[in-house]
TISE-178207 format. One record per residue (C-alpha): residue in three letters; x, y negated, z negated; residue number from 1; chain. Coordinates in steps of 0.05 Angstrom, whole numbers. Each point is the difference from the previous one (the first is absolute). Layout:
# TISE-178207
> type|east|north|up|seq|mol
> ala|X|Y|Z|NUM|A;
...
***
This chain:
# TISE-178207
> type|east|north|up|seq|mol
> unk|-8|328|222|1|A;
> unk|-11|8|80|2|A;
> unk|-63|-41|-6|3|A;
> unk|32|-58|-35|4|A;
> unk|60|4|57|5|A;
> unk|-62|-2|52|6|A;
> unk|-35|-53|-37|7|A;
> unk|67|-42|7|8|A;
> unk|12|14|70|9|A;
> unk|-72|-24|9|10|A;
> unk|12|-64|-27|11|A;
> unk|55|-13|28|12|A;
> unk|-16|8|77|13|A;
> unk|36|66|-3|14|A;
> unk|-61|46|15|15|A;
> unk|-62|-22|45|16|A;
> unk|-61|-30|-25|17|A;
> unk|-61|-43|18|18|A;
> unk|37|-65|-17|19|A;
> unk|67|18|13|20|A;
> unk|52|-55|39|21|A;
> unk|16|35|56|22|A;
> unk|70|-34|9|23|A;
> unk|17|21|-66|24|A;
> unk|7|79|12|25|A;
> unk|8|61|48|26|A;
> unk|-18|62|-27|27|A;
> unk|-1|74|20|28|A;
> unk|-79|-7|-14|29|A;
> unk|-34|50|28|30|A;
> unk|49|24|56|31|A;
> unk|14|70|22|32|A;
> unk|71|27|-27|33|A;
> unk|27|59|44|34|A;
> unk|32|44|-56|35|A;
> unk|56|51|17|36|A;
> unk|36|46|-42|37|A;
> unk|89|-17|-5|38|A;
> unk|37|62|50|39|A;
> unk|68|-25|-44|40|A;
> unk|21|-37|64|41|A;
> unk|-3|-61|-22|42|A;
> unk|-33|-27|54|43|A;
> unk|-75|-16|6|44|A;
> unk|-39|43|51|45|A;
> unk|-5|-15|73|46|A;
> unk|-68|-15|1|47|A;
> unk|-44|14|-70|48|A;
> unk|-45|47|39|49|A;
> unk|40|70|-13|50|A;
> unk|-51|53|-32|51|A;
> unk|32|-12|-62|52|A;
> unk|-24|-78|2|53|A;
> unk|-68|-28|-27|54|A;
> unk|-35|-72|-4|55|A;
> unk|-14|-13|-69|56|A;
> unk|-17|-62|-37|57|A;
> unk|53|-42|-37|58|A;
> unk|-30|21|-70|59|A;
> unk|6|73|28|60|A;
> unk|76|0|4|61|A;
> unk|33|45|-46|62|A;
> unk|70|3|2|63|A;
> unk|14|27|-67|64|A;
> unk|51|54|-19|65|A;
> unk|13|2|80|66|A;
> unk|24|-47|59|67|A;
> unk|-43|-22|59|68|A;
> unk|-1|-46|59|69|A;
> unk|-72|-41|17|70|A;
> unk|-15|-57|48|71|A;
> unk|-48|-51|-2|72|A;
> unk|-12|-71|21|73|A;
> unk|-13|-62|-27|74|A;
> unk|-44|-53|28|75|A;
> unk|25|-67|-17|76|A;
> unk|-29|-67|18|77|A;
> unk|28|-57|35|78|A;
> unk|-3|-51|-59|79|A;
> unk|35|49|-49|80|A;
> unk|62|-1|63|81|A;
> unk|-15|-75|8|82|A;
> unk|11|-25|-74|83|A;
> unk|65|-25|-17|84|A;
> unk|23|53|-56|85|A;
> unk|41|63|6|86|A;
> unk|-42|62|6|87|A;
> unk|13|65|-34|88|A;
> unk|-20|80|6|89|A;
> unk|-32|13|-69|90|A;
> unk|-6|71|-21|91|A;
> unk|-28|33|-73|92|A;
> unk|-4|76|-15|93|A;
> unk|40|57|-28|94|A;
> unk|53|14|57|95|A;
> unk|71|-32|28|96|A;
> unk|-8|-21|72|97|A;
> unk|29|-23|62|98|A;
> unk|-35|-40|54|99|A;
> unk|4|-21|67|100|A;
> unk|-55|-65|21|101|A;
> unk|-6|3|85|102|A;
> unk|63|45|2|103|A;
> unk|54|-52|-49|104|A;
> unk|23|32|-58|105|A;
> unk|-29|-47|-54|106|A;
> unk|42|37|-57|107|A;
> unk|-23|48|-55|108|A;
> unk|-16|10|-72|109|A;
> unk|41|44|-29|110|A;
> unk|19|50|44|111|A;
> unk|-48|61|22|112|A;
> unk|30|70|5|113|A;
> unk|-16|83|12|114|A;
> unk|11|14|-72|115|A;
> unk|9|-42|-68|116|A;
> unk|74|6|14|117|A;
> unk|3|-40|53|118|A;
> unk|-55|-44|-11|119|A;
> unk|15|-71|-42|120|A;
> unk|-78|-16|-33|121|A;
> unk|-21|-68|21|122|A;
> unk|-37|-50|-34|123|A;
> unk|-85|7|-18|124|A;
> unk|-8|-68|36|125|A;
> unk|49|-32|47|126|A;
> unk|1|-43|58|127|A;
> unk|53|0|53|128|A;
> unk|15|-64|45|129|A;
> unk|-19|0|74|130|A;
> unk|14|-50|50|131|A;
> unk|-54|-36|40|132|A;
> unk|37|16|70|133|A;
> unk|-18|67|-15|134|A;
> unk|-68|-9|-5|135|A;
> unk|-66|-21|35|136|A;
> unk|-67|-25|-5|137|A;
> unk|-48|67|1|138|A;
> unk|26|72|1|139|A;
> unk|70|20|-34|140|A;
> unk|19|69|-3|141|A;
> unk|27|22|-70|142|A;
> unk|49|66|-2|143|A;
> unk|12|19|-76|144|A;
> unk|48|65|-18|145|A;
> unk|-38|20|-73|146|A;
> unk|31|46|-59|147|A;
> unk|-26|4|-71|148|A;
> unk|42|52|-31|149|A;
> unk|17|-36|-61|150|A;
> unk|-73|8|-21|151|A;
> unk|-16|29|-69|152|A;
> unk|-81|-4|6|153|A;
> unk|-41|11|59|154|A;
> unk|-43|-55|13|155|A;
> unk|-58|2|45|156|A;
> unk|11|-60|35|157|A;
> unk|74|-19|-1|158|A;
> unk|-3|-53|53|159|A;
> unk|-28|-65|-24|160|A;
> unk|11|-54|56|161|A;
> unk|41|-11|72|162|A;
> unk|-3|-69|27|163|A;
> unk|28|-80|27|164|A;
> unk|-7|-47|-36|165|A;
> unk|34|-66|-23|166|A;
> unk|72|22|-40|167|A;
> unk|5|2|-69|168|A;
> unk|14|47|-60|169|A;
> unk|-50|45|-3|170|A;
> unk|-7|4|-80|171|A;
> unk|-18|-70|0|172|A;
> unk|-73|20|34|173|A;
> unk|-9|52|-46|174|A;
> unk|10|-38|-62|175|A;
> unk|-43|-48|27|176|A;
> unk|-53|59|-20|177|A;
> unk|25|2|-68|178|A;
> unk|28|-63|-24|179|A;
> unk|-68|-21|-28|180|A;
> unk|-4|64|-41|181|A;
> unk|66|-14|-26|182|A;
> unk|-25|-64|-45|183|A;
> unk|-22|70|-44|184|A;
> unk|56|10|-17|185|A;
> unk|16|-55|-50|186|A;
> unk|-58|29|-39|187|A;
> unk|29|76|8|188|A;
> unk|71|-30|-29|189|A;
> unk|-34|-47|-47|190|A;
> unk|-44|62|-28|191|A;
> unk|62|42|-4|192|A;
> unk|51|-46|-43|193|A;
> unk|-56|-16|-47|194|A;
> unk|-30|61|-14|195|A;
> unk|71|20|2|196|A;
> unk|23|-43|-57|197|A;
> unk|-65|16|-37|198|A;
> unk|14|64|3|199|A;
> unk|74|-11|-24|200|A;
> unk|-35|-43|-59|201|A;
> unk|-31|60|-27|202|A;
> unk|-75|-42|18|203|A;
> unk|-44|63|23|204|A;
> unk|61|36|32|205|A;
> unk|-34|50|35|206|A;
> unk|-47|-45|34|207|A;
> unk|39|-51|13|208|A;
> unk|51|55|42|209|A;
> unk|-58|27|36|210|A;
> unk|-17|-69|28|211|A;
> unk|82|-15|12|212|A;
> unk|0|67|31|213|A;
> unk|-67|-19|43|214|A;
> unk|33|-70|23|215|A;
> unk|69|32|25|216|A;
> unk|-34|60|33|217|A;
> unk|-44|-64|43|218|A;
> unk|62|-34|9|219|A;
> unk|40|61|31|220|A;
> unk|-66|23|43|221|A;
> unk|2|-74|25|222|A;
> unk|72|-2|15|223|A;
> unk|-1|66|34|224|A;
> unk|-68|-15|34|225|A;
> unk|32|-70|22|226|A;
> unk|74|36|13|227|A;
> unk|-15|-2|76|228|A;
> unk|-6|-74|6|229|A;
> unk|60|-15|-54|230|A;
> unk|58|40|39|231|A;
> unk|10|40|63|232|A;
> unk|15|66|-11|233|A;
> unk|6|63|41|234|A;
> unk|-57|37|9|235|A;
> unk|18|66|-49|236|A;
> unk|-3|-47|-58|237|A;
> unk|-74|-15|28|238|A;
> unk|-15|70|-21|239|A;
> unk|27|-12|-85|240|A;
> unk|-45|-66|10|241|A;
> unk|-60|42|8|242|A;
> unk|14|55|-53|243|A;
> unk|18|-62|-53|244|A;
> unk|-70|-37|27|245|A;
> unk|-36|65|-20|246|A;
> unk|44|20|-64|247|A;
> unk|-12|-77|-34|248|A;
> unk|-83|2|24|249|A;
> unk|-3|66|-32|250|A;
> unk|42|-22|-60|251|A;
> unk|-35|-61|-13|252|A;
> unk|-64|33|-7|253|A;
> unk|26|47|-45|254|A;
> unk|34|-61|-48|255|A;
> unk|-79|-33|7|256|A;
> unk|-22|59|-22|257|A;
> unk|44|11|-59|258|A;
> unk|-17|-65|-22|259|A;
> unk|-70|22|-2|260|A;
> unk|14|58|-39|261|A;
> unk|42|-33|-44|262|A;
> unk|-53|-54|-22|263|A;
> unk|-56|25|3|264|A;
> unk|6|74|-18|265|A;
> unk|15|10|-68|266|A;
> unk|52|60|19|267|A;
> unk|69|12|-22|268|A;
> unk|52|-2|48|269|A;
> unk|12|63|26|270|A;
> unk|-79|9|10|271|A;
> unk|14|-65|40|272|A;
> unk|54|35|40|273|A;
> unk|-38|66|13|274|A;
> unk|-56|-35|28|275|A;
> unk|44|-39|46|276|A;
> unk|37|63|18|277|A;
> unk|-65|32|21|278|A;
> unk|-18|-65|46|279|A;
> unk|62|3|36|280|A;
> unk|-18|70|35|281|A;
> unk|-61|-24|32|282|A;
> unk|44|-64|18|283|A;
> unk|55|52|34|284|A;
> unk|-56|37|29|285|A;
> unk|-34|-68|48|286|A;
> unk|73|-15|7|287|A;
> unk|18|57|22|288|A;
> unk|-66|12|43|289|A;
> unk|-19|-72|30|290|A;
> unk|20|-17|70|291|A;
> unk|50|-71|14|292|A;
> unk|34|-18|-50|293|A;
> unk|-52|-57|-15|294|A;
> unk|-47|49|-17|295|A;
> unk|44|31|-46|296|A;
> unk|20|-64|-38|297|A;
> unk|-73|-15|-8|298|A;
> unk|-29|68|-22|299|A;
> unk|57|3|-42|300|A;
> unk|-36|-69|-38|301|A;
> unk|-65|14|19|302|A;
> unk|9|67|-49|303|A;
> unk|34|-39|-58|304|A;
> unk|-58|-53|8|305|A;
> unk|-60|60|7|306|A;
> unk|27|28|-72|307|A;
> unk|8|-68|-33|308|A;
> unk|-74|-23|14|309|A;
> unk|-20|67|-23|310|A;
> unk|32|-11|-70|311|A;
> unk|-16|-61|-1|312|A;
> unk|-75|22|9|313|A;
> unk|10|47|-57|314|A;
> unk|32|-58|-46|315|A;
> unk|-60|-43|19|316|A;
> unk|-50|40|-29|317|A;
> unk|47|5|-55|318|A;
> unk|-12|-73|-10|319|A;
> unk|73|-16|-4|320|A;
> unk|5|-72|13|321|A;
> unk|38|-19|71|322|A;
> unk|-19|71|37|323|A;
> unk|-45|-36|37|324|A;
> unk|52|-53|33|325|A;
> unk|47|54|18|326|A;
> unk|-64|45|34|327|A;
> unk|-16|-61|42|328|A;
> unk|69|-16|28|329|A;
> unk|11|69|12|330|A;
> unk|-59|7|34|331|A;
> unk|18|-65|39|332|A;
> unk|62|30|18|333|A;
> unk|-34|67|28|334|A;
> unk|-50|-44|37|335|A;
> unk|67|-36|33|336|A;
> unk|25|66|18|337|A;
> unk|-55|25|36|338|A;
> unk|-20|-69|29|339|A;
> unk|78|-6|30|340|A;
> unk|19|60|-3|341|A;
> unk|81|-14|28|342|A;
> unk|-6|-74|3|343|A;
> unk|-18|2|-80|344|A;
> unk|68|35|-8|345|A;
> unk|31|-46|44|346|A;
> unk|-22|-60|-21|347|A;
> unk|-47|-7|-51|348|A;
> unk|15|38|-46|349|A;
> unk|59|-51|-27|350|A;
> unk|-50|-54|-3|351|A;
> unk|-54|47|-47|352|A;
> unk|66|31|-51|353|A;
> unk|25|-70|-4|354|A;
> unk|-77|-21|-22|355|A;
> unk|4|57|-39|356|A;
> unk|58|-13|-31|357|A;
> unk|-23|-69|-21|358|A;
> unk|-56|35|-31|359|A;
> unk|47|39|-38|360|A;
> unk|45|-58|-24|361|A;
> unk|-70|-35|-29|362|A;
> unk|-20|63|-46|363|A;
> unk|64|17|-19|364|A;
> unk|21|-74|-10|365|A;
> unk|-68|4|-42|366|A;
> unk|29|61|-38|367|A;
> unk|64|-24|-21|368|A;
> unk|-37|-65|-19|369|A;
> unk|-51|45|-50|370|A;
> unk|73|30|-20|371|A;
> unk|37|-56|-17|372|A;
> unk|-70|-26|-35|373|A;
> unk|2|56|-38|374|A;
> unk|79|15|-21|375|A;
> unk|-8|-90|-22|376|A;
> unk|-64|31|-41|377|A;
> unk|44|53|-28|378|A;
> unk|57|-33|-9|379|A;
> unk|-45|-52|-41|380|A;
> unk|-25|49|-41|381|A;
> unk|64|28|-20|382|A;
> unk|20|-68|-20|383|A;
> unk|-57|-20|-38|384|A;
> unk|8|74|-40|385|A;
> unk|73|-25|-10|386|A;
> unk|-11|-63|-34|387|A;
> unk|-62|30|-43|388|A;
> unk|52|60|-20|389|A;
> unk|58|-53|-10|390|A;
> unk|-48|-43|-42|391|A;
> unk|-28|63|-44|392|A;
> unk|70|12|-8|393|A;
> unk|18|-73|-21|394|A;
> unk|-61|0|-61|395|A;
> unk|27|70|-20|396|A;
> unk|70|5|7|397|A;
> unk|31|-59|29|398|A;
> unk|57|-8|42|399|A;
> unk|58|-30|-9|400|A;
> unk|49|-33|42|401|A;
> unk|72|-21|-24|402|A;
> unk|28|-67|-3|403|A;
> unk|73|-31|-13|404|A;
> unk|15|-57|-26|405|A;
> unk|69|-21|-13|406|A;
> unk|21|71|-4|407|A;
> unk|-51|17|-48|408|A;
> unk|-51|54|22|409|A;
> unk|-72|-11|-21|410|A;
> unk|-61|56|24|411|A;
> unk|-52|-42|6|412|A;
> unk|-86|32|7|413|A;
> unk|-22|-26|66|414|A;
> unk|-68|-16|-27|415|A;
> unk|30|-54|-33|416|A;
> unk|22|-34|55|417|A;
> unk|-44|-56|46|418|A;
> unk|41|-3|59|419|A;
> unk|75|-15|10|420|A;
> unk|28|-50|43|421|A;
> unk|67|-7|39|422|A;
> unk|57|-41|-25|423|A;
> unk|62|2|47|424|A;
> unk|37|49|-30|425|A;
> unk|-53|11|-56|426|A;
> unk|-69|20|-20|427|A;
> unk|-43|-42|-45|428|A;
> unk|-54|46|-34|429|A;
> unk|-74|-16|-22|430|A;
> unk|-26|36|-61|431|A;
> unk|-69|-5|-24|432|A;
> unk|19|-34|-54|433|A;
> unk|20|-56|35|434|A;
> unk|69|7|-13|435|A;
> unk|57|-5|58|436|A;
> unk|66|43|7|437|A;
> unk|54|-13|54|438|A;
> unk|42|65|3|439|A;
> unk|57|26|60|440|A;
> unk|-17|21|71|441|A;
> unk|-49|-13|58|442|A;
> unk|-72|10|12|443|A;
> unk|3|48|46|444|A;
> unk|44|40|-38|445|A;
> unk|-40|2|-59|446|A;
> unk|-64|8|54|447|A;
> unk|14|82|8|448|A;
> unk|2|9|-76|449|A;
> unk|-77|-27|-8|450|A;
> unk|-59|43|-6|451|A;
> unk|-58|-10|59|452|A;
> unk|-40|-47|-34|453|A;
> unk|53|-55|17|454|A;
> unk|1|-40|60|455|A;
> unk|43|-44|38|456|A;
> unk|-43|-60|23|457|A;
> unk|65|-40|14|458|A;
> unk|57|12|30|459|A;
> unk|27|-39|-83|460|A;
> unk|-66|29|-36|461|A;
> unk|-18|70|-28|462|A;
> unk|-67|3|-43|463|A;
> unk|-35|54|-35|464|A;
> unk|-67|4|25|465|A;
> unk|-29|27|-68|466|A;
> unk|2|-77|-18|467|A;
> unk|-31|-30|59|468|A;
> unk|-62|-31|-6|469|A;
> unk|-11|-42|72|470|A;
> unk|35|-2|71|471|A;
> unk|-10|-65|15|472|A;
> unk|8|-32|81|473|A;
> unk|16|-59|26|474|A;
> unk|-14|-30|74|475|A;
> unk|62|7|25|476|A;
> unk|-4|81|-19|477|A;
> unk|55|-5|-48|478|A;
> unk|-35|24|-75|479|A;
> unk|13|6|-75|480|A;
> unk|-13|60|-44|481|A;
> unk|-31|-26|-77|482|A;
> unk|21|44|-57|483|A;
> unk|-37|14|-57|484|A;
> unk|50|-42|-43|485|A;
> unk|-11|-63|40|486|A;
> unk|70|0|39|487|A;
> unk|-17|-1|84|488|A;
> unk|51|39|47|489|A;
> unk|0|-21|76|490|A;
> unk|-19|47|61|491|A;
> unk|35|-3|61|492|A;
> unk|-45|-5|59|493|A;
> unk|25|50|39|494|A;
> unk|-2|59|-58|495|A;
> unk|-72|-24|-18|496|A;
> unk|-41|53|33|497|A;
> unk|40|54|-37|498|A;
> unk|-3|-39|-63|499|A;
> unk|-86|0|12|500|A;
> unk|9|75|18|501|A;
> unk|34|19|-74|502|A;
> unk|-38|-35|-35|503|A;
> unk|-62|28|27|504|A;
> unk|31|66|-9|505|A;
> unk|13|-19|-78|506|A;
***
């Protein structure tokens, strides 16, 4: 979190480095600060050399749950005061201040107090305006008035950065650090809709929620990670930012390895649970034990990841086919961790769970594929038992199906009849026999009454397919169906895959 902040500053022009434009920033750098405790005056000390005073450097200042008063000065360079472009006083860390630059009262953010009473938090990152009159080329002195007592954690450095440089909102450097990482999360929201829906669809629920679960735990982590550079808030929501950075790394691991558990293992799902219950104690414990909050976020992983590639281990020599995929990217993931350390957290970690998460849409897309493969199979099967049963039942007992006919009633054995074909307000019937009967109603009426082994290859044409004898095709796609008695019935091109399909099936 604070290296990615650093990282931006960097690139920017906001910290030093070799390459840096020196017209493009004025930092505290490396300067003393003189660092006195607040008497509740008000007022800043006479001189900053009282026995209750120290130097300290600018990453040393803690002002925390209590209110202080430091001094400092900033060195800033001709060309920054020569450019044409307002300047500003740009300040990040967990406190509300007020400042003075060369004795003018530049303003404040928030407003710093003895107590959280009178104190008003100010923002993480801000930058107040200050005029060019009141500056000049080389040494400025910088008077800040400090109180933190909004603060919920205690951080071990609070104070991120004090300098001039070149107005603008501050957020917009920051996202500059993150705005690449946030392509990601197309893929997150992609990976949580559909796994969402196929979840919904009943298409390997469990899995498929896992992985929606997975996508919308990245997605908040990145949001939260990226919060600082979206909005400006005031620096005791900086403290829920960390605890949700370390709540959503520790969760996601968890969800990853669930998923695990729930492919791979074989268990039921309350083994599934107690195993995961057990993994979340060591997870408290590094939580609870590592130092920054960076290091807890990526213990917290680095745990979920160090039990994953140990079951996965166990599943390879199981033999249990895709154990070995999962090992690797865990282990690739571990290997990040301790490569990176912070910056993996930071940064790329998005970039490996969205690749991850691709990986995941392929086999499960590859899943649901062998699923839908196999329910068509089924399905097929169940038809093709259907028309045998509905054609045993036809030799043995045959249906019948009634028929009217000028308001006489006639049951008529269906395994007498050819095909029937639509009339306008009629139906002409086929018999074996080769004898024609128009009788009363429509064709698709009369369609519900029929036994399986009839078809509709027409949107005016019913056959039986006991008396078929060739499907016949023409070039243009449109076909004809031969019955055994000689007469043809047409196909209609766009039902002539499912007419192929029953007929295979009878």
């Amino acid at each position: 979190m604070k290296s990615v902040l650093l990282l931006c500053l960097l690139l920017l022009g906001l910290i030093p480095s070799a390459d840096a434009q020196p017209a493009r920033h004025a930092p505290v750098g490396s300067a003393h600060v003189d660092l006195c405790p607040d008497d509740g005056s008000g007022q800043p000390p006479q001189d900053f050399t009282g026995p209750d005073c120290q130097q300290v450097q600018f990453h040393e200042i803690d002002p925390q749950n209590t209110s202080l008063w430091i001094r400092t000065r900033i060195d800033i360079p001709e060309p920054l005061l020569a450019q044409p472009r307002p300047l500003g006083l740009f300040v990040s860390g967990k406190a509300a201040a007020h400042f003075w630059v060369n004795g003018i009262d530049v303003g404040s953010n928030g407003v710093p107090g003895v107590d959280q009473q009178s104190e008003r938090p100010g923002r993480m990152d801000a930058v107040l305006f200050v005029e060019k009159v009141h500056l000049r080329s080389g040494e400025n002195e910088v008077i800040a008035y400090l109180s933190g007592h909004h603060s919920q954690l205690t951080l071990a450095h609070p104070m991120h950065y004090l300098g001039i440089r070149v107005y603008a909102h501050p957020t917009r450097f920051i996202m500059n650090a993150y705005w690449i990482s946030m392509i990601t999360l197309g893929a997150f929201t992609l990976g949580f809709i559909f796994f969402g829906v196929s979840a919904l669809r009943g298409e390997d629920p469990l899995g498929s929620s896992l992985i929606s679960l997975l996508s919308l735990t990245a997605a908040a982590q990145l949001l939260t990670e990226a919060g600082r550079g979206i909005f400006a808030y005031t620096y005791p929501l900086h403290d829920l930012r960390l605890i949700g950075i370390v709540v959503f790394s520790a969760l996601f691991g968890l969800l990853l390895v669930a998923y695990l558990l729930q492919r791979f293992s074989g268990l039921s799902w309350k083994q599934q649970l107690l195993r995961l219950g057990l993994l979340t104690l060591p997870i408290a414990v590094v939580i609870w034990g590592a130092t920054g909050f960076d290091g807890k976020a990526g213990f917290a992983f680095l745990t979920s990841c160090m039990a994953g590639l140990a079951w996965c281990a166990i599943w390879v020599r199981q033999k249990k086919p895709g154990a070995l995929a999962f090992g690797l990217i865990l282990g690739g993931f571990i290997a990040l961790l301790l490569i990176f350390g912070g910056r993996f957290l930071d940064l790329y970690f998005f970039y490996a769970v969205a690749g991850l998460l691709l990986f995941l849409f392929w086999q499960q897309a590859l899943a649901l594929v062998r699923a839908r493969r196999e329910k068509q199979r089924e399905e097929q099967r169940a038809s093709q038992l259907e028309v045998a049963l509905a054609q045993a039942r036809q030799k043995d007992a045959p249906d019948k199906v009634q028929l009217v006919s000028a308001g006489h009633v006639e049951y008529v054995a269906t395994d007498t009849i050819t095909q029937l074909k639509g009339a306008g307000d009629y139906v002409e019937v086929h018999f074996e026999s080769g004898k024609t009967a128009l009788y009363n109603g429509g064709l698709t009426q009369l369609e519900s009454d029929l036994p399986p082994t009839f078809l509709r290859v027409h949107r005016s044409h019913i056959v039986n397919t006991a008396f078929v004898s060739a499907l016949e095709r023409d070039a243009s796609g449109i076909g004809r169906l031969v019955l055994s008695n000689g007469t043809e019935a047409p196909v209609s091109r766009r039902i002539m895959p499912k007419v192929r399909n029953a007929l295979a099936a009878g």
